[in-house]
Every structure is written in C-alpha cells, then in structure tokens.
mmJSON file of the N, C-alpha and C atoms, coordinates in Angstrom:
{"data_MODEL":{"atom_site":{
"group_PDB":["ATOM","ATOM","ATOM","ATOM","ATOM","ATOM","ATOM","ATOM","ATOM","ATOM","ATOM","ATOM","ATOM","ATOM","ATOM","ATOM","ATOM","ATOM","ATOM","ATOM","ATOM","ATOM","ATOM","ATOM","ATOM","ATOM","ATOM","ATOM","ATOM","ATOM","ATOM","ATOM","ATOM","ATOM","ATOM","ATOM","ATOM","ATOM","ATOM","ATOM","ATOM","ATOM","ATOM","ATOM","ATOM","ATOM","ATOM","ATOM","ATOM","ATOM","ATOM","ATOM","ATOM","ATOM","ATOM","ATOM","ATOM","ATOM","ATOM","ATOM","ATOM","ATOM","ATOM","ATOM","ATOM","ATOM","ATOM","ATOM","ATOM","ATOM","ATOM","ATOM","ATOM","ATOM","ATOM","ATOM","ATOM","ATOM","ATOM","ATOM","ATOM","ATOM","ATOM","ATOM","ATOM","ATOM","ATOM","ATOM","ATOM","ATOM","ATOM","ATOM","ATOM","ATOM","ATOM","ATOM","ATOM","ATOM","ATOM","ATOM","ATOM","ATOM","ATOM","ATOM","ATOM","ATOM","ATOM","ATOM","ATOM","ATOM","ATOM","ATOM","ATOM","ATOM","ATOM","ATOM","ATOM","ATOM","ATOM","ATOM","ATOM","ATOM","ATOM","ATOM","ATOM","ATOM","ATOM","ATOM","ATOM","ATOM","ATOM","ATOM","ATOM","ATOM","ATOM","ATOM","ATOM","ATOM","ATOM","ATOM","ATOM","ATOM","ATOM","ATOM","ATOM","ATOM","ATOM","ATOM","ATOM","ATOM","ATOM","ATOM","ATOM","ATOM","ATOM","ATOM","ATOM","ATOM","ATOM","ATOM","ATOM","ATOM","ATOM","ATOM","ATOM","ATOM","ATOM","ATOM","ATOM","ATOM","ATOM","ATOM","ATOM","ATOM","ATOM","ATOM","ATOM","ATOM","ATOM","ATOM","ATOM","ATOM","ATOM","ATOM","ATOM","ATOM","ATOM","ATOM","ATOM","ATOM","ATOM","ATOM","ATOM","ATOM","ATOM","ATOM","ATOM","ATOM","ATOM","ATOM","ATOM"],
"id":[1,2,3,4,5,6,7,8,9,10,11,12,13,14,15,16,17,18,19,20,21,22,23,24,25,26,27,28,29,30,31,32,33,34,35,36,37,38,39,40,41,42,43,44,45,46,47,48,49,50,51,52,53,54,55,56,57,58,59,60,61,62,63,64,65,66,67,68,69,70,71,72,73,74,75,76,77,78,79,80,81,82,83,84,85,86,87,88,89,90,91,92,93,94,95,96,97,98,99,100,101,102,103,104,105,106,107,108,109,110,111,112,113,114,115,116,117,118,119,120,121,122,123,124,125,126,127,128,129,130,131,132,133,134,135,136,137,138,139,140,141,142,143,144,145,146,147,148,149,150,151,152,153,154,155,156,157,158,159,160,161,162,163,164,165,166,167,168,169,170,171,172,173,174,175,176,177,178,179,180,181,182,183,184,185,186,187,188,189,190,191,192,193,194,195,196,197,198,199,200,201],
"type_symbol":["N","C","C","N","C","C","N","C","C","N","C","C","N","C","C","N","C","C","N","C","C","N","C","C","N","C","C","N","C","C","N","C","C","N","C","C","N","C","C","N","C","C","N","C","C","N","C","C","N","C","C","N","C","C","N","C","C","N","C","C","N","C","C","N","C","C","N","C","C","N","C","C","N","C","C","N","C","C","N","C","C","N","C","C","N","C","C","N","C","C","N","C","C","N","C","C","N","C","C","N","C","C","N","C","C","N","C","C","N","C","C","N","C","C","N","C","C","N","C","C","N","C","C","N","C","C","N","C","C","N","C","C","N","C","C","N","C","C","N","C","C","N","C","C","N","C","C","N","C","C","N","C","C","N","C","C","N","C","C","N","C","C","N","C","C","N","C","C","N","C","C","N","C","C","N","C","C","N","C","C","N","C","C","N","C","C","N","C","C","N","C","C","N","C","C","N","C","C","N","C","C"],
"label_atom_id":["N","CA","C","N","CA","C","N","CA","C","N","CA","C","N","CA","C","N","CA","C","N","CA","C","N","CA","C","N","CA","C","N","CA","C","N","CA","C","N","CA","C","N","CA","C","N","CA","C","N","CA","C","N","CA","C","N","CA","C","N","CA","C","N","CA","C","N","CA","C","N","CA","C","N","CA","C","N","CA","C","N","CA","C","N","CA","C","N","CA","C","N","CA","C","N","CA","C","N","CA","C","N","CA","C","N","CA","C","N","CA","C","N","CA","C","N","CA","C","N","CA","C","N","CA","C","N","CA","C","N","CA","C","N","CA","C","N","CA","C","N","CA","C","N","CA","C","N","CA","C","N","CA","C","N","CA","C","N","CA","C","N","CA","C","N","CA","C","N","CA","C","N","CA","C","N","CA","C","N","CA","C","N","CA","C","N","CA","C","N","CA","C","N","CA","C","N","CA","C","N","CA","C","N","CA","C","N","CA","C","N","CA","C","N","CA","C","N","CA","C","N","CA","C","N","CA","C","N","CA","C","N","CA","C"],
"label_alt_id":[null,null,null,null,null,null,null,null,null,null,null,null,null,null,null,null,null,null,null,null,null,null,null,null,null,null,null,null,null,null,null,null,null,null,null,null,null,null,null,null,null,null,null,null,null,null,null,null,null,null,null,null,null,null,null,null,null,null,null,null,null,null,null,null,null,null,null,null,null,null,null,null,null,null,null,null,null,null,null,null,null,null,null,null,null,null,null,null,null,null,null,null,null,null,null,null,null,null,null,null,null,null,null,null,null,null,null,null,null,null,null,null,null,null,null,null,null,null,null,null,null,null,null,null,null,null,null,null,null,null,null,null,null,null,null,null,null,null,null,null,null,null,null,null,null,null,null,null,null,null,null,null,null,null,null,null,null,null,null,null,null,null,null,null,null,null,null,null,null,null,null,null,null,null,null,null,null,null,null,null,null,null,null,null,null,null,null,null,null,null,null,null,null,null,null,null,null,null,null,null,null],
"label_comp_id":["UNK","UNK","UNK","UNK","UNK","UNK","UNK","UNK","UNK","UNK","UNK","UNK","UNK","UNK","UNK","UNK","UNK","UNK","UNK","UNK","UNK","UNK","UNK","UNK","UNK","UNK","UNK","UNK","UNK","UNK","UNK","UNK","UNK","UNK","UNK","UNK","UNK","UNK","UNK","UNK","UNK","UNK","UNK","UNK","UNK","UNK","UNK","UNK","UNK","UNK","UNK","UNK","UNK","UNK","UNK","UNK","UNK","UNK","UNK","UNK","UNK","UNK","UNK","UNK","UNK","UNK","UNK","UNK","UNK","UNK","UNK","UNK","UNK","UNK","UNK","UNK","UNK","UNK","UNK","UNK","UNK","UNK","UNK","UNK","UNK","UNK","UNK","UNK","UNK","UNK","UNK","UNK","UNK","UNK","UNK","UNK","UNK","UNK","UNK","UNK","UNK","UNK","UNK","UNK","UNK","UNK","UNK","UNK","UNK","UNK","UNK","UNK","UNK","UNK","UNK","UNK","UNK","UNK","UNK","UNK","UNK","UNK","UNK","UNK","UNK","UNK","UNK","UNK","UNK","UNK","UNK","UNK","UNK","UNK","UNK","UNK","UNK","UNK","UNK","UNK","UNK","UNK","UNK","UNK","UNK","UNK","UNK","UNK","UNK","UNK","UNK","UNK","UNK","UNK","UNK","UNK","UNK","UNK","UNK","UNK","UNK","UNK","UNK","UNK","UNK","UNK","UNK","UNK","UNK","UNK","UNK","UNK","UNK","UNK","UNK","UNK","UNK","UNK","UNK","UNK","UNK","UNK","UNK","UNK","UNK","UNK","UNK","UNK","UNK","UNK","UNK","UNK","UNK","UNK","UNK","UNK","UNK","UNK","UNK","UNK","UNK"],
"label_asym_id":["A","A","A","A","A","A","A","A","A","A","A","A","A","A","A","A","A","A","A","A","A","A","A","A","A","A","A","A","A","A","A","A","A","A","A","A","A","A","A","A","A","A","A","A","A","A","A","A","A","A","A","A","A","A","A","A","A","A","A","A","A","A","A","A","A","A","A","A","A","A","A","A","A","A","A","A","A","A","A","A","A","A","A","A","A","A","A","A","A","A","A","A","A","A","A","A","A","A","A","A","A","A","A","A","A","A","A","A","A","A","A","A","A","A","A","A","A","A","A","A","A","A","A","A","A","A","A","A","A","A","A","A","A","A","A","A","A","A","A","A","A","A","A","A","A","A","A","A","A","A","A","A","A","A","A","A","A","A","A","A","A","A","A","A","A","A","A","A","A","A","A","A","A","A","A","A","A","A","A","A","A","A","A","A","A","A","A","A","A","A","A","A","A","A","A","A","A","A","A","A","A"],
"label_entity_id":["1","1","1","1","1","1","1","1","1","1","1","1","1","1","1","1","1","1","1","1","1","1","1","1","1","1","1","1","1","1","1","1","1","1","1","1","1","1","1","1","1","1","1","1","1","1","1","1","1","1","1","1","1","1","1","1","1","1","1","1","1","1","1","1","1","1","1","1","1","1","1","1","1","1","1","1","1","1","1","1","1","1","1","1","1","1","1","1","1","1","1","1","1","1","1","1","1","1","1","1","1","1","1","1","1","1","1","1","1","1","1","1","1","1","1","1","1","1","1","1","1","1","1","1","1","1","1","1","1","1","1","1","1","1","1","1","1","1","1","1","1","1","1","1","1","1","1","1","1","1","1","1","1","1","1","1","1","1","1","1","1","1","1","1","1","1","1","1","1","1","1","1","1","1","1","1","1","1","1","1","1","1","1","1","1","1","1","1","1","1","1","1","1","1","1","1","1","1","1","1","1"],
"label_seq_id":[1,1,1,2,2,2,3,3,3,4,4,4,5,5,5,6,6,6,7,7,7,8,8,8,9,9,9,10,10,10,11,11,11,12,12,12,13,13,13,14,14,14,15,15,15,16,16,16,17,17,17,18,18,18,19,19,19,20,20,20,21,21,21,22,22,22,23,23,23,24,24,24,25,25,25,26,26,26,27,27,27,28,28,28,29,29,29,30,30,30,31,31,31,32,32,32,33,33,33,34,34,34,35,35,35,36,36,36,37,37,37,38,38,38,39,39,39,40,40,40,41,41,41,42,42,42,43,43,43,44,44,44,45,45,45,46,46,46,47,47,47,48,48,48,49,49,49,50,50,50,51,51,51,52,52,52,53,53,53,54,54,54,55,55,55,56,56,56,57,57,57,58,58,58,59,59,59,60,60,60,61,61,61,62,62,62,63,63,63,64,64,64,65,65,65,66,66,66,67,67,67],
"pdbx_PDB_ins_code":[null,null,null,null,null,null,null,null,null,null,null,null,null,null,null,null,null,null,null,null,null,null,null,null,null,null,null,null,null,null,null,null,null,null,null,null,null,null,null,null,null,null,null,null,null,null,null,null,null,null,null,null,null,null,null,null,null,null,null,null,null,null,null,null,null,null,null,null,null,null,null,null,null,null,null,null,null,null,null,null,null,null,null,null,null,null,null,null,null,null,null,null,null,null,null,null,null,null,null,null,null,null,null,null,null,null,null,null,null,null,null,null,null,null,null,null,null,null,null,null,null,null,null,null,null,null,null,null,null,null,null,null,null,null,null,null,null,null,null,null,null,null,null,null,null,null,null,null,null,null,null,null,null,null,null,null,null,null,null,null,null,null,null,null,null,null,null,null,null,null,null,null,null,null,null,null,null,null,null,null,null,null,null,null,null,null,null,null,null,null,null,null,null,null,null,null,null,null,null,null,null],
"Cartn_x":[50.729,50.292,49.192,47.867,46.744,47.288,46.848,47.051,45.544,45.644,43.897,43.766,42.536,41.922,41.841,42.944,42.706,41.418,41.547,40.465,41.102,40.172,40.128,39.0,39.127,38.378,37.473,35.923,34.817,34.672,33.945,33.702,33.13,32.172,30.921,31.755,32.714,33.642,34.389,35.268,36.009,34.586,33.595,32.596,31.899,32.13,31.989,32.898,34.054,35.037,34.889,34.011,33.912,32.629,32.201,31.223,31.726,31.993,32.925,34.16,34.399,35.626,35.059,33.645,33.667,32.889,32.261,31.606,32.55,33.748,34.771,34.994,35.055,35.699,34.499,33.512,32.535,32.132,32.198,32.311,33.48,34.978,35.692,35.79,34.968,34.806,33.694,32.599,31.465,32.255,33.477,33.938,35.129,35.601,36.169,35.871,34.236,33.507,33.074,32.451,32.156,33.005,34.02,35.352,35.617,35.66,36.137,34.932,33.449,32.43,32.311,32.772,32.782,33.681,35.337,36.093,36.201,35.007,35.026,33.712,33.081,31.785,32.072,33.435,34.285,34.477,35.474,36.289,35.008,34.234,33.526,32.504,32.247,31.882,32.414,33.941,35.022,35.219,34.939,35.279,33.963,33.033,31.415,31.635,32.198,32.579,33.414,34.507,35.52,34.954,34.107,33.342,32.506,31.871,31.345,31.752,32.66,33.429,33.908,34.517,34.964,33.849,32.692,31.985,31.271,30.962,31.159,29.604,29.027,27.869,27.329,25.464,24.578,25.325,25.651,26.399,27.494,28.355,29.883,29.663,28.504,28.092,28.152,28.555,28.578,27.756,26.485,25.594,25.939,27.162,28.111,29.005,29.319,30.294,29.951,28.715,27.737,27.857,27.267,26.805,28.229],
"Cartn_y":[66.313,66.119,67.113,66.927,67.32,67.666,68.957,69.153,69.29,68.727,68.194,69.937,69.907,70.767,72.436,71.796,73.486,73.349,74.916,74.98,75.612,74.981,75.593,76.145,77.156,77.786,76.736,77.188,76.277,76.419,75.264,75.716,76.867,77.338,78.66,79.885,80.098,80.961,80.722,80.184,79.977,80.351,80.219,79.787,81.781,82.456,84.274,84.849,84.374,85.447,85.855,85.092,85.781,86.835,86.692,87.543,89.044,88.769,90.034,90.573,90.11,90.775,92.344,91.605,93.082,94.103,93.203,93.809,95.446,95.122,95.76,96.609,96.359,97.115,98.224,97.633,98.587,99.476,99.373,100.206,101.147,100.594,101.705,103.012,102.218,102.952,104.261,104.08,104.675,106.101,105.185,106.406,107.336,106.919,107.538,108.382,108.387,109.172,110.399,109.763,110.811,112.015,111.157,111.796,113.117,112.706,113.454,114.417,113.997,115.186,116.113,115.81,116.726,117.818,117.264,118.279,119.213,118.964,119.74,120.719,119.998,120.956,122.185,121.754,122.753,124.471,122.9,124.144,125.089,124.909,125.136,126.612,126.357,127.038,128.143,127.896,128.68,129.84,129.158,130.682,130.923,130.637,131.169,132.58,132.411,133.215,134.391,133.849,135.074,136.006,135.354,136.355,137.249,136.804,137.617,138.63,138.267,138.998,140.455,139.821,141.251,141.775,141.494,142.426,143.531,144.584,145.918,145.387,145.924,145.724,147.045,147.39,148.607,149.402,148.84,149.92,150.187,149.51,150.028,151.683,151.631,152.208,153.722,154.666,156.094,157.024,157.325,158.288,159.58,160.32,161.076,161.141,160.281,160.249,160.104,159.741,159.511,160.744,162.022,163.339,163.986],
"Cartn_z":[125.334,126.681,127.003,127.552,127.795,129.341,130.087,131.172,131.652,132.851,133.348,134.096,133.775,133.896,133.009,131.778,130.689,130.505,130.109,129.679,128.017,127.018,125.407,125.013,124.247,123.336,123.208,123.054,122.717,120.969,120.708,118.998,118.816,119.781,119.595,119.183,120.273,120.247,118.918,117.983,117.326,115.931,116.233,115.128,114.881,116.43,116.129,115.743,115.678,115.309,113.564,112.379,111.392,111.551,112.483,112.355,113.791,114.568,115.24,114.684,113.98,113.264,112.12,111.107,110.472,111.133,112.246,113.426,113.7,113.833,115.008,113.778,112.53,111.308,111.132,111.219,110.635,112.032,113.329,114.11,114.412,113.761,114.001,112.436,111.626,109.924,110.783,111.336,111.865,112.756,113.369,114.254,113.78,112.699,112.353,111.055,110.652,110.028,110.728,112.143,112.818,113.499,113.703,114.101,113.258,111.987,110.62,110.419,110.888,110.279,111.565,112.902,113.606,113.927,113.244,112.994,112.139,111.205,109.924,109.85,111.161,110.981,112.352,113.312,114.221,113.131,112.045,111.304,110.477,110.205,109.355,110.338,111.346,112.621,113.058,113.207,113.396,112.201,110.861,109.864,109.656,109.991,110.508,111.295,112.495,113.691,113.348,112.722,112.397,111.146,110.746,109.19,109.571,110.875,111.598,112.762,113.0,113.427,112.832,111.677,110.77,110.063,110.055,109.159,110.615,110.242,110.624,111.553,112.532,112.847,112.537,113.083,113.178,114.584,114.874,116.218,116.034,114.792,114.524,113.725,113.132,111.868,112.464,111.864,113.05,111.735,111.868,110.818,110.707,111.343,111.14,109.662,109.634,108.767,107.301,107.575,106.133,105.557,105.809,105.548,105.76],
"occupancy":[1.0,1.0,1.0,1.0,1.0,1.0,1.0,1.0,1.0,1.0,1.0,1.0,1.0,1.0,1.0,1.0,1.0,1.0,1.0,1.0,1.0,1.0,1.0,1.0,1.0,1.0,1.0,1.0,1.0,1.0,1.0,1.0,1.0,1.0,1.0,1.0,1.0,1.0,1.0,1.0,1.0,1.0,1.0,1.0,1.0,1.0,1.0,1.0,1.0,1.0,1.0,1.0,1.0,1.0,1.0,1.0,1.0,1.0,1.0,1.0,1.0,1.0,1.0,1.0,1.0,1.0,1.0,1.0,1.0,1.0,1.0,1.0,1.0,1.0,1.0,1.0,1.0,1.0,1.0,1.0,1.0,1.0,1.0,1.0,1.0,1.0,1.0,1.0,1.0,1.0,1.0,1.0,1.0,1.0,1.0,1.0,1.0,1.0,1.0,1.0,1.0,1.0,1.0,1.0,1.0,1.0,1.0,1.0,1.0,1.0,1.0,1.0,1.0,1.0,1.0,1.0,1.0,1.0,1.0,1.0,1.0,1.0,1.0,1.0,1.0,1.0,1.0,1.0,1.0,1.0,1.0,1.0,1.0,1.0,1.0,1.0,1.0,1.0,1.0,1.0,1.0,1.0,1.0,1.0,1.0,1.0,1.0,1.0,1.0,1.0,1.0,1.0,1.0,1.0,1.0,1.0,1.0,1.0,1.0,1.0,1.0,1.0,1.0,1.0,1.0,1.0,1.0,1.0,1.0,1.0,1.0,1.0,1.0,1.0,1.0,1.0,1.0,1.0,1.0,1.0,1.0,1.0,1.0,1.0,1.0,1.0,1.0,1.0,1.0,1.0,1.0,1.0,1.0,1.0,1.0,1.0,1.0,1.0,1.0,1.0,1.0],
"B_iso_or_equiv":[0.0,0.0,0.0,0.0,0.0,0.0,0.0,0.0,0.0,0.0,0.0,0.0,0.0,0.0,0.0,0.0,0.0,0.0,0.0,0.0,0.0,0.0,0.0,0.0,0.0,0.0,0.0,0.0,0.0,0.0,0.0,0.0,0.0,0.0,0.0,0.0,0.0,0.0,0.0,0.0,0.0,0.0,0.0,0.0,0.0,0.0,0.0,0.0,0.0,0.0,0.0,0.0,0.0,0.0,0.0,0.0,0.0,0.0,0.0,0.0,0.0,0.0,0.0,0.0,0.0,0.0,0.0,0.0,0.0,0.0,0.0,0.0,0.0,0.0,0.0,0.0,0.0,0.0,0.0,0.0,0.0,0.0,0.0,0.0,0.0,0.0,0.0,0.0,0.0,0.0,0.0,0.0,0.0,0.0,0.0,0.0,0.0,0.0,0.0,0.0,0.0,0.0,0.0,0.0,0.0,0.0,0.0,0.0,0.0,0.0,0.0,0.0,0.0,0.0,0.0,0.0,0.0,0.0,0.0,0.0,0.0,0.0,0.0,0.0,0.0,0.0,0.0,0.0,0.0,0.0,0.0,0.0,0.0,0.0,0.0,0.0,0.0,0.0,0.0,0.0,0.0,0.0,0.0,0.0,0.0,0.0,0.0,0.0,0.0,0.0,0.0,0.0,0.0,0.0,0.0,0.0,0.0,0.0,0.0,0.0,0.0,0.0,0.0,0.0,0.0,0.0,0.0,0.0,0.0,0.0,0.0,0.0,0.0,0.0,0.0,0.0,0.0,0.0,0.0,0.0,0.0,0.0,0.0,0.0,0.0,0.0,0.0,0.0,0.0,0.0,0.0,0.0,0.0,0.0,0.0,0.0,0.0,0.0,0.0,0.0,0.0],
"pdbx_formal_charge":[null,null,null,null,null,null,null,null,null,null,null,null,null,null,null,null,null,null,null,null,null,null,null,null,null,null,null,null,null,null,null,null,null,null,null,null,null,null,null,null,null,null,null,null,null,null,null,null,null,null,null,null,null,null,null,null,null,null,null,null,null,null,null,null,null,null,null,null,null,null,null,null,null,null,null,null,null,null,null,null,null,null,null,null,null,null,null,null,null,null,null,null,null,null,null,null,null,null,null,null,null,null,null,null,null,null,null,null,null,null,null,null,null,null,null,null,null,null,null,null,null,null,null,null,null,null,null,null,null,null,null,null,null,null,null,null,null,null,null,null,null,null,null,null,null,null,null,null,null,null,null,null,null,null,null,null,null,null,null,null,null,null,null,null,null,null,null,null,null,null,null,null,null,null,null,null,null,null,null,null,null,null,null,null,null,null,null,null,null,null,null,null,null,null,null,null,null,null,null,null,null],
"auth_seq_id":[1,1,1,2,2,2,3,3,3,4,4,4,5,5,5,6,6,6,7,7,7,8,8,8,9,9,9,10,10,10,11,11,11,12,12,12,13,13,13,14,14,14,15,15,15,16,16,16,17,17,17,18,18,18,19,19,19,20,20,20,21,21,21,22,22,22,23,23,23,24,24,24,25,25,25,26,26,26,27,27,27,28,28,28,29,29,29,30,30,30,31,31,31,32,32,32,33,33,33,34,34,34,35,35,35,36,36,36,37,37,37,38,38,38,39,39,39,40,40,40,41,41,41,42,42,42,43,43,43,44,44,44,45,45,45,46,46,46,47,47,47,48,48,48,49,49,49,50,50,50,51,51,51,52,52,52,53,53,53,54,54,54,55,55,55,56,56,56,57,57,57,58,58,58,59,59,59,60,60,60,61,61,61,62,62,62,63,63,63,64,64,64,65,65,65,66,66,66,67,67,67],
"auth_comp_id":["UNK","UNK","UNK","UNK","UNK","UNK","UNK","UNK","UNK","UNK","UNK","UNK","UNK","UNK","UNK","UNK","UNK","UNK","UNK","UNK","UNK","UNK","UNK","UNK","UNK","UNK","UNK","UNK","UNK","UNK","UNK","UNK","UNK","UNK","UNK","UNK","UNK","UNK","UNK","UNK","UNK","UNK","UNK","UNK","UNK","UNK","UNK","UNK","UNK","UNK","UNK","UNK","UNK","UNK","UNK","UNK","UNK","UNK","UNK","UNK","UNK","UNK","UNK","UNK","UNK","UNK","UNK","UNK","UNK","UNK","UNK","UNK","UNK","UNK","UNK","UNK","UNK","UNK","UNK","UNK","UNK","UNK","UNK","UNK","UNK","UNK","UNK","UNK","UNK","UNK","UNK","UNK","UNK","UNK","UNK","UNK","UNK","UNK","UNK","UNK","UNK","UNK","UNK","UNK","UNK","UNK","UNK","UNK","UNK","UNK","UNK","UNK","UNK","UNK","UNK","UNK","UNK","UNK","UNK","UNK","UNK","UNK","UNK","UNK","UNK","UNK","UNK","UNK","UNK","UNK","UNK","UNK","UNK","UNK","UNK","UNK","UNK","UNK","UNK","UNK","UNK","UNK","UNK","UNK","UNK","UNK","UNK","UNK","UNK","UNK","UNK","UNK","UNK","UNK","UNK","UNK","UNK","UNK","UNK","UNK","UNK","UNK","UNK","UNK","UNK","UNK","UNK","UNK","UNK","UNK","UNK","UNK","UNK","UNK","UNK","UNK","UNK","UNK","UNK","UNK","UNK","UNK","UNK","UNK","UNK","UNK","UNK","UNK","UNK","UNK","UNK","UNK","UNK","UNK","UNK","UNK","UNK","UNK","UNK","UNK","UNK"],
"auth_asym_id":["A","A","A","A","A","A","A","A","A","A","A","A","A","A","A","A","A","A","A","A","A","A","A","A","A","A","A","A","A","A","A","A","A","A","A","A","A","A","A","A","A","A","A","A","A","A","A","A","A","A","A","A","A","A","A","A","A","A","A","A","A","A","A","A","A","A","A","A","A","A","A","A","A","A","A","A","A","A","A","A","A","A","A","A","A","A","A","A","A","A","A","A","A","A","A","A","A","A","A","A","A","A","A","A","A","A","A","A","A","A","A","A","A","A","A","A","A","A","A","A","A","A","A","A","A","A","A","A","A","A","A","A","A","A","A","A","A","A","A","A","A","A","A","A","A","A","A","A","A","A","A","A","A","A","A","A","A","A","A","A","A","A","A","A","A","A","A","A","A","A","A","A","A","A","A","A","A","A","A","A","A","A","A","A","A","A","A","A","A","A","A","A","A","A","A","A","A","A","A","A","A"],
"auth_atom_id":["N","CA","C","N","CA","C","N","CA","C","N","CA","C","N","CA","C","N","CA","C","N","CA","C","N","CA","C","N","CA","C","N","CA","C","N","CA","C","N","CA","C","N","CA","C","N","CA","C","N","CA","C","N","CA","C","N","CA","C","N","CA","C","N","CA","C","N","CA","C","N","CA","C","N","CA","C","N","CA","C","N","CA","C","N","CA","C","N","CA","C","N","CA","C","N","CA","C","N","CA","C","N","CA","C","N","CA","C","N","CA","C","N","CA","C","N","CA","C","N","CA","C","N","CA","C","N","CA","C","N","CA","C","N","CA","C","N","CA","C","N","CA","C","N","CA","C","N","CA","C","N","CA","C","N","CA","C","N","CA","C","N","CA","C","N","CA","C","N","CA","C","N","CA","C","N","CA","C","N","CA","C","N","CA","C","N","CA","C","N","CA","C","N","CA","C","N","CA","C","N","CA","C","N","CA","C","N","CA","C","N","CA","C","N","CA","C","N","CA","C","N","CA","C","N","CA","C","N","CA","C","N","CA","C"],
"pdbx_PDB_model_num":[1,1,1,1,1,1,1,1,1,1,1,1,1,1,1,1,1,1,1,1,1,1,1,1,1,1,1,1,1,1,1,1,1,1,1,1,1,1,1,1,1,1,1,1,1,1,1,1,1,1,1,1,1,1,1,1,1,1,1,1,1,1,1,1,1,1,1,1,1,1,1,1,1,1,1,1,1,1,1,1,1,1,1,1,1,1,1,1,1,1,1,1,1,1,1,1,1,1,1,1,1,1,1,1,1,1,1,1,1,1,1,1,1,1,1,1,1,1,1,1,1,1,1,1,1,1,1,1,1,1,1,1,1,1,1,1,1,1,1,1,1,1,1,1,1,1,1,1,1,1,1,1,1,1,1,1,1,1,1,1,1,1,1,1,1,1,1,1,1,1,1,1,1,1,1,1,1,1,1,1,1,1,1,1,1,1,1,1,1,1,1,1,1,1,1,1,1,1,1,1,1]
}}}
C-alpha cells in the first residue's frame, strides 16, 4: 500500500551515497592525522621546555666559584 503523499528517496540521492561515503572516510582519516600530529608536536614542545628548564642559564652561573 502506497500512502499518498510519501515522500521517497530520489534516484540522485541513492546514486551519492558511493561517492559520500569515502568522502566521510577520508575526512575523518585527515582528522585523525591531524589530531595525532598535534599531540605529538604538544609532547614534543613540552620536553623542549623542561630541557630548558634544567639546563643552568648565564645568570645561574656565579664567576665566584670558578676561581
């Protein structure tokens, strides 16, 4: 039984879904690259910071202690 007035999916529609589908794959591959190179270029930043941290600076340096 046809109920007057459905509405169905058009062919057009039924005819994109092979092509939005690797659409959606290859945009969530993109984000979850970027995802992954920005947490690593955090971490990577972070033991940047702390290396610098511990190494001694010209103002830690006391020319006392040399002599």
């Amino acid at each position: 039984m046809i109920l007057a007035g459905a509405l169905y999916a058009h062919h057009a529609a039924l005819l994109a879904i092979p092509a939005l589908v690797p659409a959606v794959v290859v945009v969530g591959v993109v984000l979850h690259i970027a995802r992954k190179d920005r947490r690593e270029e955090r971490e990577e930043r972070e033991i940047i910071e702390r290396a610098f941290e511990d190494t001694p600076t010209d103002s830690d340096h006391d020319p006392k202690k040399d002599t």
